[in-house]
N, C-alpha and C positions, 0 to 999 in steps of 0.2 A: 260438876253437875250441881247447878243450886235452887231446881223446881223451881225458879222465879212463875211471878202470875202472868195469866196469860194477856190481864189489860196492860204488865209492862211491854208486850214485845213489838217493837218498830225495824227489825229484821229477820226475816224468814231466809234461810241456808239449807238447798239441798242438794242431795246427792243423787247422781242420775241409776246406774245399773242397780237392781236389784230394790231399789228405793224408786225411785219417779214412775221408772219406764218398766211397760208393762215385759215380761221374762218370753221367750223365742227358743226353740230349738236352735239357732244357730246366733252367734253374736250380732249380727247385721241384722239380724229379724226384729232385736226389741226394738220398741216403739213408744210415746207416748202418747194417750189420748186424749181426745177432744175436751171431756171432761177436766183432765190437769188443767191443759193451756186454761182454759176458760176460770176456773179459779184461781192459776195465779194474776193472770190478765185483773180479775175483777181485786183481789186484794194487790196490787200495786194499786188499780185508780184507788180503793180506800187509803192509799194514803202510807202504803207499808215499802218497804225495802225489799228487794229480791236478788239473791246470787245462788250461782251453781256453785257444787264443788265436786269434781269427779277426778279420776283417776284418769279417765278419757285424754288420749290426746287432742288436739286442734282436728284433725282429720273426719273422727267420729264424735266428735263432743260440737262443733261449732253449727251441724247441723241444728241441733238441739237448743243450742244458746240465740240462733235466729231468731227461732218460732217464740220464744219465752219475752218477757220483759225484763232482762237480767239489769243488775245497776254493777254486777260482777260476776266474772266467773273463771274460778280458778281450776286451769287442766291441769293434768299431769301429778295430782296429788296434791297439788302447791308447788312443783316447779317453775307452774307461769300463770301467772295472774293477770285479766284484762277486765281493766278499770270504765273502758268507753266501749263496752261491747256493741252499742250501736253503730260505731265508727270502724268494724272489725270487718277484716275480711282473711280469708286463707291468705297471702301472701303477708300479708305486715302480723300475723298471729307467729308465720314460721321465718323471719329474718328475711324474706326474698325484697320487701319493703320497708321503709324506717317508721318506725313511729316515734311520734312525739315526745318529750320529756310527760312521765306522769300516767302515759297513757298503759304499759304494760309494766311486771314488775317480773324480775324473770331471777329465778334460783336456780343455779347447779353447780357445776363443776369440769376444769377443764378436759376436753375428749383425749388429751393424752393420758391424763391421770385413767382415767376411764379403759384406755388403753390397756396399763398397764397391768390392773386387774384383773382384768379378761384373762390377760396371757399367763397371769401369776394363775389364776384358777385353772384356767386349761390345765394347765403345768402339772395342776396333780390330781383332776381329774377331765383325761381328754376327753371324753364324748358328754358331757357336759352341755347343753344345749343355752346360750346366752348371748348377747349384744348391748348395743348402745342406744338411747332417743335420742336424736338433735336434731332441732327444726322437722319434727316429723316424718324424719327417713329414719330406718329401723340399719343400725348398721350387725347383723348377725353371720352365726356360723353355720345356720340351718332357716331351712325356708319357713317364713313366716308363715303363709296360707297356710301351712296345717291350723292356725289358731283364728287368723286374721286376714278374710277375704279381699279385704279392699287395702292395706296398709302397705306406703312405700316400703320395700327395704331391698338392702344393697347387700349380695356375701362379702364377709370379708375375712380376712385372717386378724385382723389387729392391728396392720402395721399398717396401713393406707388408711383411715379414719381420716377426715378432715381436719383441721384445727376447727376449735370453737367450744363454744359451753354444751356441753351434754347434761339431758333434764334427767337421767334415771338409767341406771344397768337392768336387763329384763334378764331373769332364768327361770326355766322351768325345769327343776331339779325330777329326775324319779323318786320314788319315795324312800328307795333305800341311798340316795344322794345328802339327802336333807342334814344329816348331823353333822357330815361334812366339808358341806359346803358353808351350814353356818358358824363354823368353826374357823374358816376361811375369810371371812366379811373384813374389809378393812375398820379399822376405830373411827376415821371418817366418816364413815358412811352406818344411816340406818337403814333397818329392813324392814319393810310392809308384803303381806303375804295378799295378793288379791284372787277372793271367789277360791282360795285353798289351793290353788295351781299357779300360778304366776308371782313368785319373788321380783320385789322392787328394789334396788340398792339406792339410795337416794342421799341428797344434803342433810343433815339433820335440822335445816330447817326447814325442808321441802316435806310439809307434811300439813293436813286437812286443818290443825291444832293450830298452827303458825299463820294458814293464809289465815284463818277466820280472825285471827287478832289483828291483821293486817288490813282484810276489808273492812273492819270494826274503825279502826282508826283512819281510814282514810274514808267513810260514809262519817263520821262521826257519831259511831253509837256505841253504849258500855256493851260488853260481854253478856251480860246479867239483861239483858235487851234482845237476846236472839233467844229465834227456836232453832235447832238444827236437825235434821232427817236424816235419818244413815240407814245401813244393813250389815254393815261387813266389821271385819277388826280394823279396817284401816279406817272406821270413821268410830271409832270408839272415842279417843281422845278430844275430837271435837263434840260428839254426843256432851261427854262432859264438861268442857270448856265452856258450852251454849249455856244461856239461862236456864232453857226447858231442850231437855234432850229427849226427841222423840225418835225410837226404833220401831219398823215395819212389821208386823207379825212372822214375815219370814226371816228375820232378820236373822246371824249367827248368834249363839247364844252371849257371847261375850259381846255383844251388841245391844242384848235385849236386854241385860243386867247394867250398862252402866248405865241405861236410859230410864230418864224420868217418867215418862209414859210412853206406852206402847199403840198407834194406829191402825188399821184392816194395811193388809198384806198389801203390796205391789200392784199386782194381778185383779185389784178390788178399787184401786184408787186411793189406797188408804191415804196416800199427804194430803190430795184434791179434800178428801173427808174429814179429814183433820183440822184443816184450814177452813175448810165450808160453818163448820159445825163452831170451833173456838173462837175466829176472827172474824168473819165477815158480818157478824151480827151488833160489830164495834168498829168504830173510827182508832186508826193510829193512833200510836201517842203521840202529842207535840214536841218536838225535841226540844223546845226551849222550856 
């Protein structure tokens, strides 16, 4: 976090649930409004930079990255990053199609390894509720739809996974699980807790902190160059990594402390207001 000024900033980074998109009784209900699009639309033609960065997978995230003028957007927390999101479609986002050298950057780990976790965690706590991402099929031991209305997933015990790179292990531990289970984490693997219910097991460099040094360097812009928009703990680190780390008024508290300033809530527009109010009343910076 280094409160850079706001005439350095030539990239704008945010985050969708709880941050962009306005909040739903049900996850498929949030949405964003006419108002967002419209300012970040208007601060790309000024001349600015724009990526997402969500936890979302391709499935529920790509929707979103459509409507936007992204120059990146990274799903899955930073397990997969897409460099030509205009060139993007569900099939070459989930492996069904190839993409190009440059065009995707993709972090994880293999699904046997992944495998073998699962069944070690079973092992010693069975009704454990967890599974694997890969290309967008949920491979679990319990049905997803209790969480997640629209998302593929497949049962399975562990032993029939696919070969392939898997982006992130999902549990939703009960709360008397939790000491347990994080007791159990491989040294491989780090843990992001999203919205206080859903555990991520992920790469240690699949994480919001890593892509943003990654879109940084492949747009060509310093660190000390961005703003970045969060709400949650899994966007802490990049809160402070960004030039200006801005959190949402609803943001969790360890959100609203690493951030440089704080914007109006989700539910109010607070990034669209942010952006309206500090940026569009100035030209980008020149990058040279």
């Amino acid at each position: 976090m280094s409160g850079a000024a706001h005439d350095s900033v030539r990239l704008v980074v945010a985050d969708l649930d709880g941050t962009l998109l306005h909040g739903a009784d049900t996850f498929e209900g949030r949405f964003i409004t006419q108002r967002s699009v419209d300012a970040i639309e208007r601060l790309h033609d000024a001349g600015y930079l724009f990526a997402i960065a969500t936890a979302r997978p391709v499935s529920t995230g790509l929707a979103f990255a459509e409507r936007l003028p992204a120059d990146a957007v990274v799903y899955l927390n930073g397990a997969l990053i897409d460099f030509k999101p205009e060139r993007s479609d569900y099939a070459l986002l989930t492996g069904a199609r190839p993409a190009e050298p440059g065009h995707l950057v993709k972090i994880g780990f293999p699904s046997g390894r992944a495998c073998d976790v699962c069944r070690m965690m079973l092992a010693e706590m069975p009704d454990l509720q967890l599974g694997i991402v890969m290309d967008d099929v949920r491979y679990t031991n319990f049905d997803v739809s209790v969480y997640w209305k629209t998302q593929t997933w497949r049962y399975t015990d562990f032993t029939d996974v696919p070969d392939g790179i898997a982006d992130k292990l999902i549990v939703f531990p009960r709360p008397e699980q939790t000491d347990r289970l994080a007791a159990l984490v491989p040294d491989d693997f780090d843990v992001h807790v999203s919205e206080g219910v859903m555990w991520m097991l992920m790469s240690p460099e699949s994480n919001k902190e890593h892509a943003l040094s990654i879109v940084c360097e492949r747009l060509g812009v310093r660190p000390e160059q961005t703003v970045a928009f969060g709400d949650d703990v899994i966007d802490v680190a990049m809160l402070r990594a960004a030039g200006i780390g801005v959190a949402v008024a609803n943001a969790n508290p360890d959100a609203l402390a690493a951030a440089d300033e704080v914007c109006p809530s989700n539910d109010e527009d607070g990034v669209a207001q942010w952006i309206e109010s500090r940026l569009l009343d100035r030209p980008a910076v020149d990058p040279r």
